[in-house]
C-alpha positions in Angstrom: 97.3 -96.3 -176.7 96.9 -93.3 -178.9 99.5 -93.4 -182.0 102.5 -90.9 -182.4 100.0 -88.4 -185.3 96.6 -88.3 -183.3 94.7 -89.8 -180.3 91.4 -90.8 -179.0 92.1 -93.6 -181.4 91.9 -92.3 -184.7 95.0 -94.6 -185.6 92.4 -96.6 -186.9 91.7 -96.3 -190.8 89.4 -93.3 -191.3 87.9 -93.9 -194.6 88.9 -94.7 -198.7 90.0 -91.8 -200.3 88.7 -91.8 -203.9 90.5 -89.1 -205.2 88.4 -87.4 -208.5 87.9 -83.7 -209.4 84.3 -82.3 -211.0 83.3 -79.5 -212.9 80.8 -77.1 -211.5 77.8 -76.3 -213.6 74.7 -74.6 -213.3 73.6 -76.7 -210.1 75.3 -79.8 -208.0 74.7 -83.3 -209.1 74.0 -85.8 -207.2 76.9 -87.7 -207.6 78.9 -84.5 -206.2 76.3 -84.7 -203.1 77.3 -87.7 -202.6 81.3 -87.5 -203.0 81.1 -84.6 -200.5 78.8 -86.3 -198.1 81.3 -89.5 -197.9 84.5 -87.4 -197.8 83.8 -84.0 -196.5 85.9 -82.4 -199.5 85.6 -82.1 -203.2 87.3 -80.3 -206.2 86.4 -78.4 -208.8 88.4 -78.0 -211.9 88.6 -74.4 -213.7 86.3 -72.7 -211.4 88.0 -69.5 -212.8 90.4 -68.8 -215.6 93.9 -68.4 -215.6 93.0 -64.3 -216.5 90.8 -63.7 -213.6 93.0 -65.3 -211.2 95.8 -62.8 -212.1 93.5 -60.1 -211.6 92.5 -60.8 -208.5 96.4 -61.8 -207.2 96.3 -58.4 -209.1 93.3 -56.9 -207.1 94.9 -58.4 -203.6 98.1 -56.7 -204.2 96.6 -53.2 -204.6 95.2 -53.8 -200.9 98.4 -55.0 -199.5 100.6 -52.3 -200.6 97.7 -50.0 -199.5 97.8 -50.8 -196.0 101.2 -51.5 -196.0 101.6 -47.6 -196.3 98.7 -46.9 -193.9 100.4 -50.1 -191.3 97.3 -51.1 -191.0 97.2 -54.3 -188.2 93.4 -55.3 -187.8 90.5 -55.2 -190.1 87.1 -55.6 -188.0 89.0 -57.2 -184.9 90.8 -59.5 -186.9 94.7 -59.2 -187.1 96.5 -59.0 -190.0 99.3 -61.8 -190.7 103.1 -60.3 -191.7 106.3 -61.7 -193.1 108.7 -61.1 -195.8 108.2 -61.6 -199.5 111.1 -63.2 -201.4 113.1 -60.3 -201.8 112.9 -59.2 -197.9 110.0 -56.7 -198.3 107.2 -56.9 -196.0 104.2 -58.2 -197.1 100.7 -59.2 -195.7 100.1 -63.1 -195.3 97.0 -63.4 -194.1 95.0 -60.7 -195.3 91.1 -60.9 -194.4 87.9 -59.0 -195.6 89.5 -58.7 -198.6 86.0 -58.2 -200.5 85.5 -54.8 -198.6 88.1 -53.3 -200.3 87.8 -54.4 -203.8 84.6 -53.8 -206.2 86.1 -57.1 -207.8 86.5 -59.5 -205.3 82.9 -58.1 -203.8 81.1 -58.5 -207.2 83.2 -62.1 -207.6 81.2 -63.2 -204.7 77.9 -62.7 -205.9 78.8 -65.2 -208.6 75.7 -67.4 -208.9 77.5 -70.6 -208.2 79.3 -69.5 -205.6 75.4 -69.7 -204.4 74.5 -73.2 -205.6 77.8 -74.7 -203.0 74.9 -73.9 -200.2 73.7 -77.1 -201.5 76.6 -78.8 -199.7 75.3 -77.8 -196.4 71.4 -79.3 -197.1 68.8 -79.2 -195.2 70.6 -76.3 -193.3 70.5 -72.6 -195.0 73.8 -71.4 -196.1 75.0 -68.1 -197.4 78.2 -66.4 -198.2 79.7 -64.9 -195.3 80.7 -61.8 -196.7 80.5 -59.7 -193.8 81.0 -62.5 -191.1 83.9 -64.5 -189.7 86.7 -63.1 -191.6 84.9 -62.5 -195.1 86.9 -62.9 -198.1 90.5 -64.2 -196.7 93.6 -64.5 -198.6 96.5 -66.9 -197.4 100.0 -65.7 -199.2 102.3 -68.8 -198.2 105.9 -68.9 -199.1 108.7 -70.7 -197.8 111.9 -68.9 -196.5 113.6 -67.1 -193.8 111.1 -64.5 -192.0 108.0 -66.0 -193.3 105.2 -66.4 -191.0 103.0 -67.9 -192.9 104.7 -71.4 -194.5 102.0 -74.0 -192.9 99.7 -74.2 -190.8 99.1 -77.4 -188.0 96.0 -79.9 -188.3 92.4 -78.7 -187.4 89.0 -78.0 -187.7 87.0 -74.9 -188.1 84.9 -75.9 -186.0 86.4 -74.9 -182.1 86.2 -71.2 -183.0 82.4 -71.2 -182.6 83.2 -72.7 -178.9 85.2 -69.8 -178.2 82.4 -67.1 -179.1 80.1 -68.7 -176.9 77.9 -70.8 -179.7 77.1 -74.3 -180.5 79.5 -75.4 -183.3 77.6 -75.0 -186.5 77.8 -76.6 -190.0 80.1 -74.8 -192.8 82.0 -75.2 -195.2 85.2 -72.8 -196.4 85.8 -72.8 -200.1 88.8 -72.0 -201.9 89.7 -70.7 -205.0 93.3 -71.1 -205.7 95.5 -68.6 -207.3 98.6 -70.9 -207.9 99.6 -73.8 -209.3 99.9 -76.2 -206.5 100.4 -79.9 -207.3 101.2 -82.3 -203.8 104.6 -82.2 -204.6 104.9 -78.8 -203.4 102.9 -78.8 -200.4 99.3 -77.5 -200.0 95.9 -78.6 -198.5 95.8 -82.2 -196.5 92.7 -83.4 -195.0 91.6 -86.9 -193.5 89.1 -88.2 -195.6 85.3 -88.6 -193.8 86.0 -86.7 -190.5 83.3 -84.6 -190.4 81.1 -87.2 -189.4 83.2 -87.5 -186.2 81.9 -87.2 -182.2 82.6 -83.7 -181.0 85.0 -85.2 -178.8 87.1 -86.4 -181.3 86.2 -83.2 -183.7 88.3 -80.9 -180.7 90.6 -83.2 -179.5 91.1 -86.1 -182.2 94.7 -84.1 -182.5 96.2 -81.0 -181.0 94.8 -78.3 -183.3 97.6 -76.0 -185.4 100.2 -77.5 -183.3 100.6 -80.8 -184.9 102.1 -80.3 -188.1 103.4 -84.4 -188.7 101.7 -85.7 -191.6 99.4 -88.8 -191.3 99.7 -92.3 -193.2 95.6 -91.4 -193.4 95.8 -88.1 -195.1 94.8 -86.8 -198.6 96.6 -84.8 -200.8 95.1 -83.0 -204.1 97.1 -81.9 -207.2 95.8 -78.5 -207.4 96.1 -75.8 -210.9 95.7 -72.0 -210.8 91.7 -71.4 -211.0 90.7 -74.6 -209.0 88.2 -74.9 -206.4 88.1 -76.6 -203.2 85.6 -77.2 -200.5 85.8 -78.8 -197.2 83.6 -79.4 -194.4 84.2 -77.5 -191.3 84.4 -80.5 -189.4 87.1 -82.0 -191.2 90.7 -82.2 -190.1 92.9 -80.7 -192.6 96.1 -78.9 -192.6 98.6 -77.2 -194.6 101.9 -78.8 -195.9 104.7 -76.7 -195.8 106.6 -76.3 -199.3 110.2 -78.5 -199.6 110.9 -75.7 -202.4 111.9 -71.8 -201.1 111.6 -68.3 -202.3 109.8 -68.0 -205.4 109.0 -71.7 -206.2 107.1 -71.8 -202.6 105.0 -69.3 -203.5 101.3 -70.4 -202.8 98.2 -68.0 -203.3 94.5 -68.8 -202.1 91.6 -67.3 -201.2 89.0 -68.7 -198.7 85.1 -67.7 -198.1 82.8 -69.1 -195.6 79.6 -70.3 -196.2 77.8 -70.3 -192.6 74.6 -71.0 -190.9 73.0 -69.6 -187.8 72.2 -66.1 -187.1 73.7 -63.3 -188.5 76.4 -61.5 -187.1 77.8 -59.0 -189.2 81.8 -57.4 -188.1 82.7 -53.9 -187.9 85.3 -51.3 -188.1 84.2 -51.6 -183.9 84.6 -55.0 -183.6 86.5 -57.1 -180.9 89.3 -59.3 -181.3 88.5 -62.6 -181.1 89.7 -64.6 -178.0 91.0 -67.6 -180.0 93.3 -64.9 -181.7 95.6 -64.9 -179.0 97.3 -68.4 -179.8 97.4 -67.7 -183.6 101.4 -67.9 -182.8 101.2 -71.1 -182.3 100.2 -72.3 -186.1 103.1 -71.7 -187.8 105.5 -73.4 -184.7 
């Protein structure tokens, strides 16, 4: 019988979690191969400083209040995510391509070892997906009334290849968080080793973005302003909601593919995404 978090038994332990955080330097050791290979996630401590991650929260801003005047709703086919910032403004909570609309955050990601994470996806060819997916996306959760962005449900990255008519392909989404974000206030919770699942248990191992229960299984990190994070596409992971509100709730991170396959650039012309139509279901 499946168990009350998941099902096609995954009640069964997943894998030892040895929680540890690295520093990146000017290529990936092998110890870091083999962390990420056994767990599908790793951290990286002080990927930026304090300084540049208040001027890109900085940067972000300016685009936000930008198309906030123009009420812009889509960028390349991909909607825009809106709520209320503490103080009952609006504000943009999922705001994507990001990197198209600041010389910053575009010249950020031609940082050389941004480059070297490719490394994770060996023997496959990676490469930032600056113009693909959703480029450069930044998640602004906070916790309160009129928020629509406060957590988001277990699941892999890995279905929305299915829905555009491709074979799922390896990647890996790295994150570069903004905020101070220690477990105790919610954040990123994955299940340690389940990228190396069937693809039957990779789609349907829980009920993607609508399962928000934690699980005895998962992982938590203790996270500080200018860390990085990398997962496996593969993996399940979600995103806790905060038990603080307003202010102290406030959560900042910014997330770039890096993809395989052939290259399929987006436009001011593109289509929606089908898989776009349920997006109201992730924060339920």
């Amino acid at each position: 019988m499946p168990s009350n978090h998941c099902s096609l038994n995954m009640k069964k332990p997943i894998i030892k979690f040895e929680y540890k955080t690295f520093t990146l330097g000017s290529e990936i050791t092998q110890e870091q191969k083999d962390y990420f290979k056994k767990y599908g996630v790793i951290q990286f401590k002080n990927f930026i400083d304090p300084h540049t991650a208040l001027i890109f929260i900085d940067e972000l801003a300016k685009i936000e209040s930008k198309w906030l005047e123009e009420r812009v709703q889509k960028i390349n086919g991909i909607p825009l995510k809106f709520g209320k910032d503490p103080e009952g403004k609006d504000m943009i909570q999922r705001m994507c391509f990001t990197n198209k609309y600041s010389t910053v955050l575009q010249e950020f990601l031609q940082d050389p070892r941004l480059s070297i994470l490719t490394e994770f996806l060996a023997p496959y060819d990676g490469r930032i997906s600056e113009d693909e997916k959703d480029g450069l996306v930044f998640n602004h959760y906070v916790n309160q009334p009129n928020s629509k962005f406060t957590q988001m449900g277990w699941h892999t990255d890995s279905p929305r290849d299915l829905f555009l008519g491709q074979k799922i392909l390896p990647m890996l989404n790295v994150g570069i968080h903004l905020d101070h974000c220690p477990s105790s206030n919610g954040g990123l919770r994955v299940l340690p080793g389940t990228q190396n699942q069937s693809v039957l248990k990779l789609l349907f191992g829980k009920k993607q973005f609508i399962d928000h229960r934690s699980d005895p299984r998962e992982a938590a990190f203790e996270i500080e302003r200018g860390d990085l994070t990398i997962h496996d596409g593969r993996l399940w992971h979600r995103v806790e909601v905060s038990p603080n509100f307003g202010e102290k709730s406030r959560r900042r991170v910014m997330y770039v593919p890096i993809i395989t396959g052939k290259f399929k650039p987006k436009s001011s012309t593109s289509k929606t995404p089908f898989y776009h139509r349920f997006a109201k279901v992730v924060n339920k």
